[in-house]
C-alpha angles and dihedrals in degrees: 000000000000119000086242092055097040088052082053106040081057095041084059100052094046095058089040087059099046094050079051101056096054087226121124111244082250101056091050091052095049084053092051096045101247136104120268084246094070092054085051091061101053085058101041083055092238091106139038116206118236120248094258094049084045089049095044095042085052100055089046100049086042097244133131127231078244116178084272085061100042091052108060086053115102107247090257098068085050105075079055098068 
């Protein structure tokens, strides 16, 4: 998978979990600690969050790094989960 794809695999999956949850994009990022703006840019594709903002963003929209996740992360984030 393509850089591109994978940024918007993960972009994707992002915006899908955040419509799940029910939460506003600003009250998930109160609760993680970062400004609206960052989560923006995950979906936007200019950014691509770190493991530990992944990890915490999952356990407050109630999602798992499930294989879909996982999937859309570069190798070199992997050996990090």
């Amino acid at each position: 998978m393509t850089d591109l794809k994978m940024n918007k695999a993960l972009a994707g999956r992002i915006q899908e979990a955040i419509l799940e949850s029910g939460m506003t994009q600003a009250k998930i990022s109160r609760r993680m600690g970062v400004d609206p703006s960052c989560i923006t840019r995950w979906k936007k594709q200019t950014y691509r969050p770190r493991t530990e903002q992944l990890r915490k963003f999952s356990n407050i929209v109630g999602v798992t790094l499930d294989a879909h996740i996982i999937s859309t992360l570069p190798r070199q984030l992997l050996y990090r989960l």
